[in-house]
Structure formats: structure tokens, C-alpha cells
N, C-alpha and C positions, 0 to 999 in steps of 0.2 A: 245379680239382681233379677228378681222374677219379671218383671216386666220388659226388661231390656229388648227382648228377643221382639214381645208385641211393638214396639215401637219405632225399632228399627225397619221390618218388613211393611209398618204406613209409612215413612218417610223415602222407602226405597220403591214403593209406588207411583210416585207421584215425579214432578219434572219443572213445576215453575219455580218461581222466590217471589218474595214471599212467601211462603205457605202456612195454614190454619190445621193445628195439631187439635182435636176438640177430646175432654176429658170426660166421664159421663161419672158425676159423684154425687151420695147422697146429701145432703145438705141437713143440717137440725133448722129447724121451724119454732117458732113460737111453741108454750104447751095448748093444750085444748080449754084451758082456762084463760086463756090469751096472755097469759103473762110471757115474759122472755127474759129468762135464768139464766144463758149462758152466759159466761163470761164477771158474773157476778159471785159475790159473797154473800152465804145464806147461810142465818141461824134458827133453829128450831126452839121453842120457848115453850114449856108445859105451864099450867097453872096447876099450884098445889089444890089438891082436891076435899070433898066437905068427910070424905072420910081416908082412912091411909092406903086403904088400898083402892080408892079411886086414884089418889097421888099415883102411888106404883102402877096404873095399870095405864094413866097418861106417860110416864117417863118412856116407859115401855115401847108405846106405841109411838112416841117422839122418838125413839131411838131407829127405831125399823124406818118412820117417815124418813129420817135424818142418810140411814144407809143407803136407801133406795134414790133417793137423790144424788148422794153420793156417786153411785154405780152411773148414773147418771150423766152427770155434768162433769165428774170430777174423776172419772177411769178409776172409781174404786177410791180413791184415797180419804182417807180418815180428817177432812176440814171441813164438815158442819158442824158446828159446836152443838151441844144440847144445853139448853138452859132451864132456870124454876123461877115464876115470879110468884108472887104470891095471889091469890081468885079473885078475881071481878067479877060484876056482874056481867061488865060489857067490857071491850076494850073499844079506848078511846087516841085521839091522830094525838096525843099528848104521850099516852102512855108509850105507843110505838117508836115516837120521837127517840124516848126514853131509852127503848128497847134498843133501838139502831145503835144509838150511842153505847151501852155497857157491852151489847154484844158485838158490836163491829161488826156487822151484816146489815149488806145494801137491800137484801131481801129479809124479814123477820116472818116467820110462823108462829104463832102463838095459838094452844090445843088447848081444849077445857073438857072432858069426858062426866059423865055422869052414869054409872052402873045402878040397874033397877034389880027386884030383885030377883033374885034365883029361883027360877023352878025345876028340883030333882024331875025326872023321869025314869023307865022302869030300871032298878037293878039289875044287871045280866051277872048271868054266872058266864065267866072268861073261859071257855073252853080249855088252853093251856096255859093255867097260871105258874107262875116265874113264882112265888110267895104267895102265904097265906093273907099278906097286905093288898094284892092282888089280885083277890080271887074272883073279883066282884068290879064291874067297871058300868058307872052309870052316868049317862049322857044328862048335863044341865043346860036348862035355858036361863040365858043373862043377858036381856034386854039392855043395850047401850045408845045414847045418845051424845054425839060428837058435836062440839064447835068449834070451828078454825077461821081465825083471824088471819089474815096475808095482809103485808104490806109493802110496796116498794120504794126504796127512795128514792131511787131514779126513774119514776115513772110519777103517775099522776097522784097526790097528794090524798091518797084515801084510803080508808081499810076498808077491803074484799073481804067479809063475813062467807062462810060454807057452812051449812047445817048437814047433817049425816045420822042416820042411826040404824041397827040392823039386832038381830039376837045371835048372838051367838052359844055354841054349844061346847064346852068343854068335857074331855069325858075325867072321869073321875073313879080313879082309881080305889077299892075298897077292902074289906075286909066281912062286906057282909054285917056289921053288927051297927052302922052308923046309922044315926037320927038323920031326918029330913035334915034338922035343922043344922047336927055332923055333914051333911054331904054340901050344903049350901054354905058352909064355910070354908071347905074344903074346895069346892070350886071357885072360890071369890081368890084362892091363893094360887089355882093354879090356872089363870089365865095369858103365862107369859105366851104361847103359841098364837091366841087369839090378837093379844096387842100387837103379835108380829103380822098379821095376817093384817090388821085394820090399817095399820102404818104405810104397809103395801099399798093396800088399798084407797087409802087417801092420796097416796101417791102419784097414782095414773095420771090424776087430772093437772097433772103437773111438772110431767113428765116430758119430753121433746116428740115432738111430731119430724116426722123426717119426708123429703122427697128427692126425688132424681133430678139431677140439673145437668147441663154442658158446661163447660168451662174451658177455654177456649187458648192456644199457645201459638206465638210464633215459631217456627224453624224455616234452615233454607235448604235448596235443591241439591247445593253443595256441600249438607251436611252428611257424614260416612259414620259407619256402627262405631268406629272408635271415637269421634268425636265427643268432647265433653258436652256438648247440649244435647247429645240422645241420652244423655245419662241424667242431666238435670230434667229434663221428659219423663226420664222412668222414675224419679223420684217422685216427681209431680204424680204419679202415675200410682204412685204407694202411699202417697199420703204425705210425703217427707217436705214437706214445702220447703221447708228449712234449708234444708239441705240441696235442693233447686235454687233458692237465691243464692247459696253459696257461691255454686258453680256457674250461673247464669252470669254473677258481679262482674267480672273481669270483662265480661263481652261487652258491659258498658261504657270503657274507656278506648275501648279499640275498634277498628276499622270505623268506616262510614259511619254516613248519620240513619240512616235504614236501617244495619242491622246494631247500632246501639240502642236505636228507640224499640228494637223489638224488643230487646234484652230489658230495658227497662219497663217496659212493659208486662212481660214475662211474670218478671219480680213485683209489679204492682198486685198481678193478678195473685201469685202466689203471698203478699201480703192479706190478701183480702181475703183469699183459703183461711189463712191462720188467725182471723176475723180482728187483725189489727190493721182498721180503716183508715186512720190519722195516715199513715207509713204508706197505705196502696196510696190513697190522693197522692201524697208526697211524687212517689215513682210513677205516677200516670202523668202527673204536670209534667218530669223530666222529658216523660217520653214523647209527649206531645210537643214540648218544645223545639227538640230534634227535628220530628216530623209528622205528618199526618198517618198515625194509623188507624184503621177501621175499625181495628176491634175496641179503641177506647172508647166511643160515645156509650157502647151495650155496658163496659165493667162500670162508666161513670154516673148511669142511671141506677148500678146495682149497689152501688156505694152512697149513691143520695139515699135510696131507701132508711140505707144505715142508721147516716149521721141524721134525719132530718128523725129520728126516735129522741 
């Protein structure tokens, strides 16, 4: 275990019992939009648009929103659904309701795009063209205007409207012989890179903020590198909370009432790493019941934050 070695050499510094092991980890935050997505189920909901390829260039862009949350919240894994309702003008706390429900998301997105129109810019001749279809690559401008509906259901009963718009430029691959009006259709088909770039970009503000915290562990004077609590330490130390209550459990049925209320202690706090709070309160009652330790009043103020959301 990579950390083993660090944890051993603080514990072998030191000489009283009690002792205070302190963890220094980054922490997820709210996003910058204040909302707070972890731990929740989010769906992305496009509105079919007033032409086909405004539809495809919303699905699109819900799909990049959908992944980038994904990479997010969810380490990658493929559970934001993409959904299609059909155009409003506005969305309303009825229609959302609506939405919660078919699509089982505590969180719901719902995008509306609207593509202006294209203006070609100069034809280049491609220095080394690959094909005669490519000999010729000219940059467009496509005025887009965004609206994104949020709504939570476990937060306050309202939808968060975002307004957005930007031009973007896709280049467009030619052959030299295309109309204005050829290259402006042509680009309205090949804006898959741009709806991945806006998706991103809607993203950010939705995204986790992060900071540096202490978190804070009982061990004793008498504990040695082989003991199991330097190893439940190093785990604590990798991220493995899990695997820290594992090895921490047994310390809570045995010996005195000191070092059971550390152990459960311990476990509280490593409940509350793995941001299930119902389970730390649980283990911090225990521990307190045992005995008075000091470091519960600070995880019991960090846990109120929590639940009082």
C-alpha cells in the first residue's frame, strides 16, 4: 500500500494516546451555479427543435452536456439518460414535475437551441488536400442561441432558466464549386464538433468546485507498522474509506471504552468521506455514548451542514 510507509513514520513520532492522525483531502463543493449534484440522479432532456437540424444539433449538445457530467459526478460511467420532449415556449414547474417522473432524475436539464443563419467566409485553397472533395476548406459563421431549464427536486421548488449564445465557426470541407448557399447547408450538417464544444461548455457552470480540508483520525501510542489500524490509516489515506471501516469494525467490540469510541469514531468520519450521513450520525452517537471524544463536536457541526440541505 503506497501510503503505508507515510503513516507509519507519523505514528512512530509521536508518544501519547490518544492521538490525532489528520488527513488533508480535496473535498467536491457545490457547482458555481450553487446547485449540489452529487450524490443525485440527472437527466438531460432536449426539446425537438423548429427545424431538424436544430433537433440534431440540441441532441448533440445534450449528449457532450450529459458526458461531461458524467466524467464528473459519475467517474465516467454512462448513467445520464438523454431524453426528447417536444418545444415550448417556456418550461413550466408542471412540465418538470412531469419530466422528474418519466425520466427518474432528481436533477432534470432541459435545452432548447436555436441556429441563426450561416454566414460562408473566404474559401481557402487546403495547402495538402487528401481529395478533390477537399480541396477547399471554408470557415462559417453560425450564430446560436441556448436556453437551459434546471430543476431540482430535492432542493427548492423552481426552475433555474440560463440564457447562453455564442457564434460559432465550423470549417467546411469543399470541392471549390459550392454555392453560398451549398456551403451554408453544408455547414448546418456538420456542426457535430461545435455541439460537443457548447455541451462542454454549458457544463462548467455545473460542474464541482473542490477544496482542501483536514479530516481528522484516532490512533494509539501503542500502535506498531503491523498493526491493522495503520493499515485502516492508509486506506483512509487512498481514498478507500471502505475498506477503513472494514478493518477499523472489530476494534469496536473490543478492549475499553476509549479505544472502542475511537474506532467508532473513526468509522463515523469515514462514513461521512463516503458522503453517507444518516450511517456517520449513526457511529458518532455510538461513539459518544462510550465516551467523550473531542474530535466529535467538529465532524458533528460538519454533518449538520449536511442534513440541515
Amino acid at each position: 500500500m503506497r501510503h503505508l510507509w507515510i503513516v507509519a513514520a507519523a505514528l512512530l513520532a509521536t508518544a501519547c494516546s490518544p492521538q490525532v492522525y489528520s488527513l488533508y483531502l480535496d473535498v467536491r463543493g457545490p457547482s458555481s451555479s450553487g446547485l449540489t449534484l452529487a450524490g443525485k440522479n440527472i437527466s438531460v432532456v432536449y426539446m425537438d427543435g423548429t427545424t431538424q437540424v436544430d433537433s440534431l444539433f440540441d441532441r448533440q449538445v445534450a449528449s457532450s452536456l450529459a458526458r461531461s457530467l458524467e466524467a464528473d459526478y459519475f467517474d465516467g460511467q454512462e448513467v445520464v439518460g438523454v431524453f426528447r420532449t417536444p418545444a415550448a415556449d417556456s418550461v413550466s414547474l408542471d412540465l418538470m414535475h412531469s419530466l422528474v417522473m418519466e425520466t427518474e432524475g432528481d436533477v432534470v436539464f432541459v435545452l432548447s437551441s436555436n441556429l441563426g443563419l450561416p454566414a460562408p467566409e473566404t474559401n481557402q485553397v487546403v495547402a495538402k488536400a487528401t481529395s478533390v472533395d477537399s480541396a477547399f476548406v471554408c470557415p462559417v459563421a453560425v450564430p446560436v442561441r441556448t436556453q437551459l431549464y434546471v430543476y431540482d427536486s430535492m432542493g427548492e421548488d423552481k426552475v433555474l432558466p440560463y440564457k447562453g449564445s455564442a457564434v460559432l465557426r465550423p470549417l467546411v470541407y469543399n470541392n471549390g464549386a459550392l454555392t453560398e448557399d451549398g456551403l451554408k447547408s453544408l455547414a448546418l450538417r456538420s456542426m457535430s464538433g461545435e455541439a460537443e464544444e457548447v455541451g462542454a461548455r454549458i457544463s462548467t457552470r455545473f460542474l464541482s468546485t473542490w477544496t482542501t480540508e483536514s479530516f481528522s483520525f484516532y490512533y494509539f501510542n501503542n500502535t506498531t507498522m503491523d498493526d491493522p489500524w495503520v493499515y485502516a490509516l492508509a486506506h483512509a489515506l487512498d481514498g478507500e474509506f471502505s475498506k477503513a471501516i472494514d478493518v477499523w469494525a472489530p476494534y469496536t467490540k473490543r478492549g475499553g471504552n476509549q479505544a472502542r469510541a475511537c474506532a467508532c469514531y473513526n468509522i463515523a468520519m469515514a462514513f461521512y468521506l463516503l458522503e453517507d450521513y444518516p450511517l456517520s450520525v449513526r457511529w458518532l452517537d455510538m461513539a459518544e455514548k462510550l465516551e467523550d471524544v473531542s474530535l466529535a463536536q467538529g465532524l458533528r457541526k460538519r454533518l449538520s451542514r449536511h442534513l440541515e440541505k
